[in-house]
C-alpha positions as CSV (number, residue, x, y, z in Angstrom):
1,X,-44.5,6.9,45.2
2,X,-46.0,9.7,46.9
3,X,-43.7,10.6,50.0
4,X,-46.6,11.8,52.3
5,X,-48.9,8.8,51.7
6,X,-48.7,6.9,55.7
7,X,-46.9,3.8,55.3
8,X,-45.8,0.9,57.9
9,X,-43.9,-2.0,57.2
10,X,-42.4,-4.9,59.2
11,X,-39.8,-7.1,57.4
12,X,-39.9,-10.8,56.8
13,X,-38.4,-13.0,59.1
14,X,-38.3,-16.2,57.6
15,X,-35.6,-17.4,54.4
16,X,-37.5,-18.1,51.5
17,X,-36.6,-20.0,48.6
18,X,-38.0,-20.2,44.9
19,X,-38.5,-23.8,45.2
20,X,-40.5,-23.9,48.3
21,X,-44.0,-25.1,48.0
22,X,-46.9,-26.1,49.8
23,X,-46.2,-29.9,49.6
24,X,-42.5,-29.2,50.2
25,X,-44.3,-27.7,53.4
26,X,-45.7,-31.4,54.6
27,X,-42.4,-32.7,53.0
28,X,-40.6,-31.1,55.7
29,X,-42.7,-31.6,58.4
30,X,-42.5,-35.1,57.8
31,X,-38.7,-35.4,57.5
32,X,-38.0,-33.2,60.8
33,X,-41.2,-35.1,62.7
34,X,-42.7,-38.8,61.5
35,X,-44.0,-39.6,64.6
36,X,-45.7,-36.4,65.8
37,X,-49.3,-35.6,65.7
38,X,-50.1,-33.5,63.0
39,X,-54.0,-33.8,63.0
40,X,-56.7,-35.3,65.3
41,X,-59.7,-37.0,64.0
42,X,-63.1,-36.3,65.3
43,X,-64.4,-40.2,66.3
44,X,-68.2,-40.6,64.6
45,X,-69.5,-41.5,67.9
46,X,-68.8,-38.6,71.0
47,X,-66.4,-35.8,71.4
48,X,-63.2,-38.0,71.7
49,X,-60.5,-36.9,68.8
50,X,-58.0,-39.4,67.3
51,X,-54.4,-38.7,66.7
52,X,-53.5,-39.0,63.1
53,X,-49.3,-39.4,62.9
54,X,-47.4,-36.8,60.1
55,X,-46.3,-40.4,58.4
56,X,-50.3,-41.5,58.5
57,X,-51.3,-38.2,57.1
58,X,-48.4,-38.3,54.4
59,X,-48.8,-41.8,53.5
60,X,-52.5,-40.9,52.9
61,X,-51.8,-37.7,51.0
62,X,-49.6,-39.4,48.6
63,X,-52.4,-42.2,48.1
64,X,-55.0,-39.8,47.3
65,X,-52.5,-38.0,44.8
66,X,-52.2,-41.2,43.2
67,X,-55.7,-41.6,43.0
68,X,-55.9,-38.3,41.1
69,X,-52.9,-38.9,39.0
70,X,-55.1,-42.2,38.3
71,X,-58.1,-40.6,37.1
72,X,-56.1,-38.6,34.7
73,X,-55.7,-35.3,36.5
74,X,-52.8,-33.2,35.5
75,X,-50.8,-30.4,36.7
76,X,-52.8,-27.6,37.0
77,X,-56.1,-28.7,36.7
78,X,-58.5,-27.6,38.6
79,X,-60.4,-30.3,41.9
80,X,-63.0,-28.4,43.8
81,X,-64.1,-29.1,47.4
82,X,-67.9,-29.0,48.6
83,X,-67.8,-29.8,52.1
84,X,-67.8,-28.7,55.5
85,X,-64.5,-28.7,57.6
86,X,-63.3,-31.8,57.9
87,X,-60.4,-33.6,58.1
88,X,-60.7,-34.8,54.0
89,X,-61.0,-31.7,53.2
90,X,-56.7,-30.9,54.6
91,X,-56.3,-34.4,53.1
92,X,-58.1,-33.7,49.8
93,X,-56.1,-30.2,49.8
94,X,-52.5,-31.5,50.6
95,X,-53.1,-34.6,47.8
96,X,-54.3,-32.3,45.2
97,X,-51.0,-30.0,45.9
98,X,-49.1,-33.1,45.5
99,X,-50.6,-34.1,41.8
100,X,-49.5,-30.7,41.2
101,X,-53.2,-29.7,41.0
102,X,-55.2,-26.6,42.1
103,X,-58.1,-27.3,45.0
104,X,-61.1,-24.3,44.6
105,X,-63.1,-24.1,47.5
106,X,-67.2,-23.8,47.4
107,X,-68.8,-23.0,50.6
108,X,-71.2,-26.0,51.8
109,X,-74.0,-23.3,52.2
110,X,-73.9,-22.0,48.5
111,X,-76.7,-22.2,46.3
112,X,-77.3,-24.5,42.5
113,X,-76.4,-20.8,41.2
114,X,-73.2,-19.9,43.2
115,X,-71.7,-23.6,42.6
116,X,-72.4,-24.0,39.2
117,X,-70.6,-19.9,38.6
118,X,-67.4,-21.7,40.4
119,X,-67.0,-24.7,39.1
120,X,-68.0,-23.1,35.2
121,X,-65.5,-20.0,35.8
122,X,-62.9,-22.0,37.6
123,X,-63.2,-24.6,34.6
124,X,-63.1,-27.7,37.9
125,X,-62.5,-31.2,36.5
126,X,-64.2,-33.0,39.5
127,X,-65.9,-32.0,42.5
128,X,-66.0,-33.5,46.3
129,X,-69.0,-33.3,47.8
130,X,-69.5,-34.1,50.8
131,X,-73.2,-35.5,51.0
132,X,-75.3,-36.6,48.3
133,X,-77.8,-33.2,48.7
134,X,-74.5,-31.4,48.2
135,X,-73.4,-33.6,44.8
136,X,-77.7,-33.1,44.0
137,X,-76.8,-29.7,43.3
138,X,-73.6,-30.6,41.4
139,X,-74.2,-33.5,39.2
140,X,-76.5,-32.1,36.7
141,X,-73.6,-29.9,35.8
142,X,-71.7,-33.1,34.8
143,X,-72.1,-33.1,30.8
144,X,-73.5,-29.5,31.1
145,X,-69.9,-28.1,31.5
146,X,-67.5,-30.1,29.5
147,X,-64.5,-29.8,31.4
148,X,-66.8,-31.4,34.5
149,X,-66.2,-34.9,34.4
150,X,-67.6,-36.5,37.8
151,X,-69.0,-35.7,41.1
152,X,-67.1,-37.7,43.8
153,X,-69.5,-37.9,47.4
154,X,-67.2,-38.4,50.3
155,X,-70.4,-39.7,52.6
156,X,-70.0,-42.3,49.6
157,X,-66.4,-43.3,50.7
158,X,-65.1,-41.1,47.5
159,X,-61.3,-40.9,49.3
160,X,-61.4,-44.7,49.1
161,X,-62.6,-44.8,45.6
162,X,-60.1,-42.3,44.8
163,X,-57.2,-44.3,46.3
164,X,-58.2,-47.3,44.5
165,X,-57.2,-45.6,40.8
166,X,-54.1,-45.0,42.0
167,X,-53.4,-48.6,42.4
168,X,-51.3,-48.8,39.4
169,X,-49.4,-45.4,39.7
170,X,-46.3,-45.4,40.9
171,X,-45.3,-42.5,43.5
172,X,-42.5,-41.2,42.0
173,X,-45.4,-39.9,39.7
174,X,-46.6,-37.8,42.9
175,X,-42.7,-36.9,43.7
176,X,-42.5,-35.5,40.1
177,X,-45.5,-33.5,40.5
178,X,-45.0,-32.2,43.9
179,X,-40.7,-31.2,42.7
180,X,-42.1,-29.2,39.9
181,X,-44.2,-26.9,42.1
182,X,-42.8,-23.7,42.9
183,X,-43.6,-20.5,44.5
184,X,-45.2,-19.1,41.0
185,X,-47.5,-22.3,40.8
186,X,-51.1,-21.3,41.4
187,X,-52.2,-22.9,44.8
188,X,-55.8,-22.3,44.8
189,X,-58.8,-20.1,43.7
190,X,-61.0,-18.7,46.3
191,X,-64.0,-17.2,44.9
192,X,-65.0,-14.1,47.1
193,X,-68.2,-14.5,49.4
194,X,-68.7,-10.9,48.0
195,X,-71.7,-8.7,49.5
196,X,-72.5,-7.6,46.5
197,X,-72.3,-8.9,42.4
198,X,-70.7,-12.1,41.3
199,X,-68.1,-13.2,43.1
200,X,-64.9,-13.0,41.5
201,X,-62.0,-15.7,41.4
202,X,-59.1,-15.3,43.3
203,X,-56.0,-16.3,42.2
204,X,-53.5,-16.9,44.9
205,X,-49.9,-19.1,44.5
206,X,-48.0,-21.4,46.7
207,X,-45.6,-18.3,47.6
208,X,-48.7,-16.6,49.1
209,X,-49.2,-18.9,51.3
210,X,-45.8,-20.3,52.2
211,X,-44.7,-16.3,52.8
212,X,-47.7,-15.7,55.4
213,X,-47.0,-19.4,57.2
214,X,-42.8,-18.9,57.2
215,X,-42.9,-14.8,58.2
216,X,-46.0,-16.1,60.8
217,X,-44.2,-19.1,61.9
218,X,-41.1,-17.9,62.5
219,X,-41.9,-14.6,63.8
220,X,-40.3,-14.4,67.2
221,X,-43.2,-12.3,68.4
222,X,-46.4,-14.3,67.2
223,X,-44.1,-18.2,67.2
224,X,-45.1,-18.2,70.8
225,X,-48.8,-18.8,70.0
226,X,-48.2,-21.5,67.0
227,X,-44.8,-22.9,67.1
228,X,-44.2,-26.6,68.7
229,X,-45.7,-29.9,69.0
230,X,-47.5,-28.5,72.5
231,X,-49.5,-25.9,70.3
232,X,-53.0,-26.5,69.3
233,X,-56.1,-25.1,67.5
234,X,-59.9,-26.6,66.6
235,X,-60.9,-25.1,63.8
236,X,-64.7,-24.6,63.2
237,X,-64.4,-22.3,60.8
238,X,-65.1,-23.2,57.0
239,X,-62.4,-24.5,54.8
240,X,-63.5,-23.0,52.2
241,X,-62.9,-19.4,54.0
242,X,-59.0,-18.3,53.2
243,X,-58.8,-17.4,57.0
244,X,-59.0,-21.4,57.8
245,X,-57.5,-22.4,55.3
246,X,-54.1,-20.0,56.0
247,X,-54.2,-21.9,59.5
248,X,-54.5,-25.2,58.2
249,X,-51.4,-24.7,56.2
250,X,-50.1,-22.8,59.1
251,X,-50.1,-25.9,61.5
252,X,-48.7,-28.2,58.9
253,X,-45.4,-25.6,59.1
254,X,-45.3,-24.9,62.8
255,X,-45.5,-28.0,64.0
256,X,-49.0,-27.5,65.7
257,X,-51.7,-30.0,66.1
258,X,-55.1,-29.2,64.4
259,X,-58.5,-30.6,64.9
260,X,-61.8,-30.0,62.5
261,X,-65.2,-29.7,63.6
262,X,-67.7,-28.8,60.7
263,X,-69.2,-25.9,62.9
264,X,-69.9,-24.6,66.1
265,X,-73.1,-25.7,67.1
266,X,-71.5,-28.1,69.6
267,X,-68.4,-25.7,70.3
268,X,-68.5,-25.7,74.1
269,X,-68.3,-29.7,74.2
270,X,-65.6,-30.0,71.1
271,X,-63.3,-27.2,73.2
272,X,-63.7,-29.4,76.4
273,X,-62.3,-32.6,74.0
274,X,-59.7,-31.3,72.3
275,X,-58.3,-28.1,75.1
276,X,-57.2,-25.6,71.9
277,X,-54.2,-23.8,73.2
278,X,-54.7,-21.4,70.4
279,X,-58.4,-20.3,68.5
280,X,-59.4,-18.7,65.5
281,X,-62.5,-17.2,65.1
282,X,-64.8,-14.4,63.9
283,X,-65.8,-11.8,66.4
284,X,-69.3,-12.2,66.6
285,X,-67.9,-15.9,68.7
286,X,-66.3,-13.6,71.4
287,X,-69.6,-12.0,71.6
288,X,-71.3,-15.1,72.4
289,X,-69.0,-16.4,74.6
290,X,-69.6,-13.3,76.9
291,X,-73.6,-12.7,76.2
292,X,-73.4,-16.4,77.1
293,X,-71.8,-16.5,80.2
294,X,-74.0,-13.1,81.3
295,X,-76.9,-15.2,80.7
296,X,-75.8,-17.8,82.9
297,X,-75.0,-15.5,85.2
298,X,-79.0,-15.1,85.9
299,X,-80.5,-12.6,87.9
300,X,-79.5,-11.2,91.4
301,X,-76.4,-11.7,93.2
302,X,-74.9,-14.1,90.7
303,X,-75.5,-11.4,88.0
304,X,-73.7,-8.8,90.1
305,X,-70.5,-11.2,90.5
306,X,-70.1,-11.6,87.0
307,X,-70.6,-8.3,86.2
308,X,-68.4,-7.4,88.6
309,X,-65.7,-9.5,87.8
310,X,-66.4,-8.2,83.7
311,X,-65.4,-4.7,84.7
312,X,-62.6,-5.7,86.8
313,X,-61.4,-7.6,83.8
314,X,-61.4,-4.6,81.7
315,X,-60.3,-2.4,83.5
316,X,-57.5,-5.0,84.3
317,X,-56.4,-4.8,81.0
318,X,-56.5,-1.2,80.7
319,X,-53.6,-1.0,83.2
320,X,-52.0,-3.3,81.8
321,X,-51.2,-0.4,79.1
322,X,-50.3,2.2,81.5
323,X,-46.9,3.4,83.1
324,X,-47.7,1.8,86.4
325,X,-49.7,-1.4,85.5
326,X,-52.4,-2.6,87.7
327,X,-52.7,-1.4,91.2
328,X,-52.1,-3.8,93.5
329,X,-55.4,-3.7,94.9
330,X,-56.7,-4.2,91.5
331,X,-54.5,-7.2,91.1
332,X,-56.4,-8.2,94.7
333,X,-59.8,-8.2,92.9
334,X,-58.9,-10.1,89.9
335,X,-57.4,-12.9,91.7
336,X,-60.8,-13.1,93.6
337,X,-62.6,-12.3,90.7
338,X,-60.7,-15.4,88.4
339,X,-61.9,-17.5,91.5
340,X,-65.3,-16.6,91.0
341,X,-65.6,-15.9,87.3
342,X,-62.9,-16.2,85.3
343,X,-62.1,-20.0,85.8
344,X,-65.6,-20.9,84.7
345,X,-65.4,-19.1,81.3
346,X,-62.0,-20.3,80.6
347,X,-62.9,-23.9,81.3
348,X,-66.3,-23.3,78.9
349,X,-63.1,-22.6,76.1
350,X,-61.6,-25.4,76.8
351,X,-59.1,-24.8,79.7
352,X,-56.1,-24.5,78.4
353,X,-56.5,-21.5,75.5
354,X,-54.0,-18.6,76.2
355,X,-54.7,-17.2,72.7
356,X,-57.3,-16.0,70.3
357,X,-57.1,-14.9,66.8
358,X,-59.9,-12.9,65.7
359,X,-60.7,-11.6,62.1
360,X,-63.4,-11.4,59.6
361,X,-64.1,-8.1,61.1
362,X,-63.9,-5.5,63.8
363,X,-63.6,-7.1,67.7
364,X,-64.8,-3.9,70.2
365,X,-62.4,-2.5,72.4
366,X,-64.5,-3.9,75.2
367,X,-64.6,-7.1,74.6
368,X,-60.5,-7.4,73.7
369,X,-60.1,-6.0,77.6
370,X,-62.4,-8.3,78.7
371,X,-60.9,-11.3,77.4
372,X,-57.3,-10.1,77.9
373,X,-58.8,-9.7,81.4
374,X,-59.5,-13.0,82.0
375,X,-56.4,-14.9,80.5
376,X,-57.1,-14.9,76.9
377,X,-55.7,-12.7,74.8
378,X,-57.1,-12.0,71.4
379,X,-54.6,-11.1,68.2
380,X,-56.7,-8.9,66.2
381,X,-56.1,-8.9,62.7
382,X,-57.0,-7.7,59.9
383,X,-56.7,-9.2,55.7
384,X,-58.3,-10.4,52.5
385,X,-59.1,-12.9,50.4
386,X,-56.5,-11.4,48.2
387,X,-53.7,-11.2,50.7
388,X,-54.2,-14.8,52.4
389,X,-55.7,-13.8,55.3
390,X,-53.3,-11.6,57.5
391,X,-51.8,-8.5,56.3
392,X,-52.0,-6.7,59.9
393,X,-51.8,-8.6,63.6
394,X,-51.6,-8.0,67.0
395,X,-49.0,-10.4,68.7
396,X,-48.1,-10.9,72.0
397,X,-45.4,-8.5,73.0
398,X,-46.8,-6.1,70.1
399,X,-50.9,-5.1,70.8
400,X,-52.8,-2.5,71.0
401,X,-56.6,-3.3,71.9
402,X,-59.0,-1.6,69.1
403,X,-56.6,-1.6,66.3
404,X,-56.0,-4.6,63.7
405,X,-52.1,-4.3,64.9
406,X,-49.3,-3.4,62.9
407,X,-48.2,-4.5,59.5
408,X,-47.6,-8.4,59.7
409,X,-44.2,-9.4,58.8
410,X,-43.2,-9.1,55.5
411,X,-46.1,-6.5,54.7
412,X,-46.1,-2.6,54.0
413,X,-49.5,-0.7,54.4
414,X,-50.1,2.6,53.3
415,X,-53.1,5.1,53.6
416,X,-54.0,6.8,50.7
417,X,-55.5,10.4,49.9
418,X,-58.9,8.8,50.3
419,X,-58.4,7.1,53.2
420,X,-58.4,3.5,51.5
421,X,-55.3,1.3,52.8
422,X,-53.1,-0.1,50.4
423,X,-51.0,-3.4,50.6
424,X,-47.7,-4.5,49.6
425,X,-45.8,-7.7,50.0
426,X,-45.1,-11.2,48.6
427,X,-48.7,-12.8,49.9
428,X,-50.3,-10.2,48.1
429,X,-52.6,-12.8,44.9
430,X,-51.7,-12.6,41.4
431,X,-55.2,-11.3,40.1
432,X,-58.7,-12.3,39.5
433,X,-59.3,-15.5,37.8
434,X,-59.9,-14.7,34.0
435,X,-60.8,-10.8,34.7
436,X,-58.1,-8.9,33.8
437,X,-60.1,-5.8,34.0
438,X,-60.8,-6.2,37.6
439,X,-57.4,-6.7,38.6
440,X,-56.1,-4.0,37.2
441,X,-59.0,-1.8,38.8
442,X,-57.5,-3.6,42.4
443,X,-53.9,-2.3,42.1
444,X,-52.5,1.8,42.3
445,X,-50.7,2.4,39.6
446,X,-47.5,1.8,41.5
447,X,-48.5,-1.2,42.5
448,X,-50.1,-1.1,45.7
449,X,-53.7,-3.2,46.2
450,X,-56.8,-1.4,46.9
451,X,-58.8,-2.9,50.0
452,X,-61.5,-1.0,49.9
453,X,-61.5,-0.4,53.6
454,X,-61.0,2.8,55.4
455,X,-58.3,2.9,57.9
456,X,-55.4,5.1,59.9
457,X,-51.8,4.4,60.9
458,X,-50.6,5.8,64.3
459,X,-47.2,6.7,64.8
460,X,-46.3,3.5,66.2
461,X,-47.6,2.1,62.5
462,X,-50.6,0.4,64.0
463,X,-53.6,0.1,61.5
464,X,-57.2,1.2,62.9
465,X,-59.8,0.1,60.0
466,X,-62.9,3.0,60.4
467,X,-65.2,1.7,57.7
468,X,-65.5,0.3,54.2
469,X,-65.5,2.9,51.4
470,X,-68.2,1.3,49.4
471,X,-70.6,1.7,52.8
472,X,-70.1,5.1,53.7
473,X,-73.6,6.9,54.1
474,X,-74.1,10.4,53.1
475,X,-77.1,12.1,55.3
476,X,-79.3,14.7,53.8
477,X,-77.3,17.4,55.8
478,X,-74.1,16.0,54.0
479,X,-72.5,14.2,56.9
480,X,-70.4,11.2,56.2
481,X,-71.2,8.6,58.5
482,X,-68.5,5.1,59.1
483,X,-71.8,3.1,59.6
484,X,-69.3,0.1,61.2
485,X,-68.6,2.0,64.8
486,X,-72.3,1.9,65.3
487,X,-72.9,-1.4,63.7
488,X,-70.2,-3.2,66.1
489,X,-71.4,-1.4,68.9
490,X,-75.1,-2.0,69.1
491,X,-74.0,-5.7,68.4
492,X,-72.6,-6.2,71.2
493,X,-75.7,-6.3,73.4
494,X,-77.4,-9.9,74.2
495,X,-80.5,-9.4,72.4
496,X,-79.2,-8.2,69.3
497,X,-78.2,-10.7,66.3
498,X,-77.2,-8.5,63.6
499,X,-77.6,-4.5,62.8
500,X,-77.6,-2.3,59.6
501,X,-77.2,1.7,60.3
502,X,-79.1,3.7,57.4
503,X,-79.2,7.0,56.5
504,X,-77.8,7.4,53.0
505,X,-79.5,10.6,51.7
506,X,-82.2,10.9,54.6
507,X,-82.5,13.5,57.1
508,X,-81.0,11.3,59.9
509,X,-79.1,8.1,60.8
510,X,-81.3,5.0,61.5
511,X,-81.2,1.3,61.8
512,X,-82.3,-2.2,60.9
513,X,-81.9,-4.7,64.3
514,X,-82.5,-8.3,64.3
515,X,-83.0,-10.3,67.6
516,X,-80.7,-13.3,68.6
517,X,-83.5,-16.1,69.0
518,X,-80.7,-18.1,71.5
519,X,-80.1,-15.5,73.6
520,X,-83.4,-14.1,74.0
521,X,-85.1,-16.7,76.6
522,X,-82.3,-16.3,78.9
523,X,-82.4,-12.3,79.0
524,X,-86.5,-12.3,79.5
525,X,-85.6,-14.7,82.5
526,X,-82.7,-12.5,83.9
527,X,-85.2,-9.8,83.2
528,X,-88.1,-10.7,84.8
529,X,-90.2,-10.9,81.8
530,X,-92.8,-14.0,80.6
531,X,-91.2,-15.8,77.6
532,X,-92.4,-14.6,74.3
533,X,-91.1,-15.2,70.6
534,X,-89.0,-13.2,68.2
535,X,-92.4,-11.7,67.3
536,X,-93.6,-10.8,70.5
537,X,-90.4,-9.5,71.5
538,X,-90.1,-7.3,68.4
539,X,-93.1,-5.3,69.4
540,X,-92.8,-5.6,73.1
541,X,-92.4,-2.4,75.0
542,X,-89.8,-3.5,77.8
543,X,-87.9,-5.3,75.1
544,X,-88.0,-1.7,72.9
545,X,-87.0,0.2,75.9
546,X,-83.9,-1.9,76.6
547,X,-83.0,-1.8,72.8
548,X,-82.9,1.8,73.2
549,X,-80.8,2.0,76.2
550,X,-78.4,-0.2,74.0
551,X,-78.3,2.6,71.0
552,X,-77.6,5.6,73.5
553,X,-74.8,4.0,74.6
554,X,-73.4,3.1,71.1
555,X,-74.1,7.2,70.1
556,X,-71.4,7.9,72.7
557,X,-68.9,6.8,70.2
558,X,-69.9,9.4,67.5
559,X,-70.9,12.9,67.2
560,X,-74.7,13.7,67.4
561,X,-74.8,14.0,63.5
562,X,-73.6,10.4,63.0
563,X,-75.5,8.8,66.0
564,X,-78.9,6.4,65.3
565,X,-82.2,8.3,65.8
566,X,-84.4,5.5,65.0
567,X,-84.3,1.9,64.9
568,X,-86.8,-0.9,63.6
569,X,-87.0,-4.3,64.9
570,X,-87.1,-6.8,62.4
571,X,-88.6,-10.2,63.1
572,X,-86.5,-11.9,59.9
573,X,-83.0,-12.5,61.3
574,X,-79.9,-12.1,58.7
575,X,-78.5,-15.6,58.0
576,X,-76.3,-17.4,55.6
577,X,-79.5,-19.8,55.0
578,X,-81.6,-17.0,53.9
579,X,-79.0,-15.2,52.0
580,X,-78.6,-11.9,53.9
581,X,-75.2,-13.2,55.4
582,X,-71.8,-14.1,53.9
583,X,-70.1,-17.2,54.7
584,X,-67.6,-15.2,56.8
585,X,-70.7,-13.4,58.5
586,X,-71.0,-10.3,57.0
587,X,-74.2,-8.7,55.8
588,X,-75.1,-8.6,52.1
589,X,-76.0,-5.1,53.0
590,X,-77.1,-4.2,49.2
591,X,-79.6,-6.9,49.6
592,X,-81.2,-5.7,53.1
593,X,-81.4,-2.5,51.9
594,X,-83.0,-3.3,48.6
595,X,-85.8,-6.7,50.3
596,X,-86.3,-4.1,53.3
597,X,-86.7,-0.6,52.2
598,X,-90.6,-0.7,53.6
599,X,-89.1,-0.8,56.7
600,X,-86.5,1.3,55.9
601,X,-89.1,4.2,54.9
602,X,-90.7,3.8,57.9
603,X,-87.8,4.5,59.9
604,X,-88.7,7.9,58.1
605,X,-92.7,8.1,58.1
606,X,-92.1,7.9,54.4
């Protein structure tokens, strides 16, 4: 290997065996802990969650297993899940690790097209759906496809008509299965939310998984946050994203309680009910949780505390990293300001979160002070579908605000000459499902895999990710222009939903901005200004002016060259309904440029 390529690495903590597997994983959990609380069921009616005992959950795992077993699945084959998060979906997950079979994820938002490319690639032998419009889209497949034999509706009590054809199979059957899964075994396949092309099928194992949850678990810097039975997370995330699904295997290991809400339209009142001790979320969360709580804040003196208390919180946290820590006056004013501010924010989360885990994308440095600030810290991190989830992570005791931390243990990271960062380590997938040419275009030649993403090491070996290569913009003048600084940036303000800088091959950098329909009665209120629509607002002169404040202070991060010039308001938001977002919240940005380039020439008078 090429001695001058940057590299970090942090070793494994945990022992690893060959034999360990995922449903060794509950196995153990269940031996060391019967009677402990492994899961909490969301009741139908309120906000109240139900313990569910590791014996209850195991019991039912083997049941469902048998069920499978009894409807003639065999090792290997393939069960995919349709659903939002749930608590059948960790059942449906652990039971089809147990029959020795491999669970494949489709998002609940995915399109007749997109389902029918992953149950046909992934060659599925049934499918849980969770509601009859999901299995709508499904069933016609059924006879299309022949490996497809049924569609299964869980609104339909499918789980209970599962468990019923396991009547007559004994459970040694299940034991059989689960002893001859191994660390090689293929776990799952995770098609890629891709932003561009078909998405491809990603193969990862039961090592994969059991490495990231051992090395995480056991980790004396990040086993703080998810070891023991007083450690616990709600996740709102989908299921069908690798970033939940790491945590849900996660829990099983550490001994955490987890709780499932299918999304987080009701998040405030779900955090209140179950009082996470630990969160996992995408950034553009931490971002509402603050424009929120600004909102709230109103107008006049109220507005002035909280705004107050944000930049004491900040700049809090920015002592926290030098020589001398926080003055003590400055320790003075955040004591009053948690009185004022803090308290409220931290009881809107729940109450008792200490920790955050953010990924899926870049968190501002602003917004990790400010939450460190207050009393909640946020890990950063950074991964793949093809590496599991984490590959880099802050942890307490090891952070550094604005990077994605340093290699995660277990993992070595490299840069290499063209600024892409390359992974090694034992979570690392096996390949692309049936493409053999793609995954050999993902590895170095000495076997390194290619992200894609453009990032530096520092000399303490902490990762900062500046861009992704495929989205670097070239300006007429020949300028290479990171458009994620700007994007991340410019997102942060209240009225803004979503951003795409442009500029590839035009005389200057430009962008496309989207309004946030929820946050924009609040700020004309705060603001002074009569209520209006997305439309209204789009065109409105006070609302234009504000959005240009917004951009001048997210050029301060670049050089003139790189900064925005121009921006256009769209009145079409970017959502996962509409297609322009991934299910982890990224933008399809090939599609926005290719639907908007009207508005994109504009930008230019062209």
């Amino acid at each position: 290997m090429n001695q001058q390529r940057p590299e970090a690495s942090t070793p494994g903590v945990g022992r690893l065996e060959p034999h360990m597997s995922l449903p060794r994983v509950l196995a153990d959990r269940l031996a060391r802990d019967p009677a402990g609380v492994i899961f909490e069921r969301k009741s139908s009616l309120g906000t109240e969650f139900v313990p569910v005992s590791v014996q209850t959950f195991a019991e039912e795992v083997t049941a469902v297993a048998k069920g499978l077993i009894g409807l003639g699945v065999e090792a290997g084959d393939r069960v995919a899940i349709m659903a939002h998060t749930s608590y059948e979906w960790s059942l449906l997950d652990f039971a089809a690790w147990c029959a020795g079979a491999v669970p494949v994820p489709i998002y609940e938002t995915s399109s007749a097209d997109q389902a029918e490319w992953i149950v046909s690639d992934s060659g599925a032998r049934l499918v849980f759906a969770e509601t009859r419009g999901m299995a709508a889209l499904l069933q016609p497949l059924v006879g299309r496809l022949e490996h497809l034999e049924q569609v299964l509706v869980l609104d339909e009590n499918a789980v209970e008509t599962v468990i019923g054809h396991g009547a007559d199979v004994p459970a040694e059957r299940v034991a059989e299965r689960s002893d001859a899964t191994d660390m090689s075994s293929l776990a799952t396949i995770i098609y890629t939310s891709g932003t561009t092309g078909r998405p491809k099928g990603v193969e990862l194992t039961h090592g994969n998984f059991v490495t990231l949850v051992v090395n995480g678990s056991d980790d004396p810097n990040f086993s703080g946050v998810v070891r023991g039975a007083d450690k616990r997370t709600l996740v709102f995330m989908p299921l069908a994203h690798v970033f939940a699904r790491f945590v849900e295997v996660l829990c099983v290991y550490s001994g955490a309680t987890m709780g499932h809400v299918p999304d987080a339209k009701n998040l405030v009142a779900d955090l209140d009910a179950f009082q996470p001790t630990f969160l996992l979320a995408v950034p553009r969360v931490f971002e509402k949780v603050y424009n929120s709580a600004d909102a709230k804040a109103g107008s006049g003196a109220k507005q002035r505390i909280f705004r107050w208390g944000a930049k004491v919180a900040i700049t809090y946290s920015r002592a926290l990293e030098s020589d001398g820590g926080p003055s003590a006056a400055l320790k003075a004013q955040r004591a009053l300001a948690d009185r004022l501010v803090y308290g409220k924010i931290r009881a809107a989360m729940g109450g008792n979160l200490a920790w955050a885990i953010s990924g899926g994308g870049p968190l501002g440095e602003r917004l990790g002070h400010f939450f460190r600030g207050i009393g909640v810290g946020v890990l950063e991190g950074y991964g793949l579908t093809e590496v599991g989830a984490p590959t880099t992570v802050n942890r307490p005791g090891l952070t550094k605000i604005g990077t994605v931390g340093p290699p995660y243990p277990g993992t070595r990271v490299a840069i290499a000459e063209d600024g892409q960062v390359l992974v090694k380590g034992d979570h690392v997938f096996r390949g692309y499902h049936d493409n053999p040419e793609a995954t050999a275009q993902a590895f170095t030649e000495d076997g390194w895999f290619i992200t894609g993403d453009l990032g530096q090491l520092d000399s303490d070996g902490y990762l900062r990710i500046t861009g992704r290569k495929k989205e670097i913009i070239v300006t007429a003048g020949g300028k290479n222009v990171a458009p994620a600084v700007l994007e991340d940036r410019l997102r942060g303000h209240p009225l803004v939903s979503q951003v795409v800088v442009v500029g590839d091959g035009r005389p200057f950098i430009g962008a496309l901005v989207t309004l946030d329909e929820d946050m924009l009665p609040g700020w004309l209120a705060n603001h002074d200004l009569p209520a209006m629509n997305v439309e209204q607002a789009a065109t409105d002169e006070r609302v234009l002016a504000a959005l240009d404040r917004a951009v001048t202070r997210a050029n301060e991060a670049v050089s003139r060259a790189e900064s925005i010039r121009k921006i256009t308001v769209l009145t079409t938001d970017f959502t996962m309904e509409n297609g322009y977002l991934t299910p982890s919240q990224k933008v399809k940005r090939a599609k926005v440029l290719d639907d908007f380039e009207r508005e994109i020439n504009t930008i230019y008078g062209t």
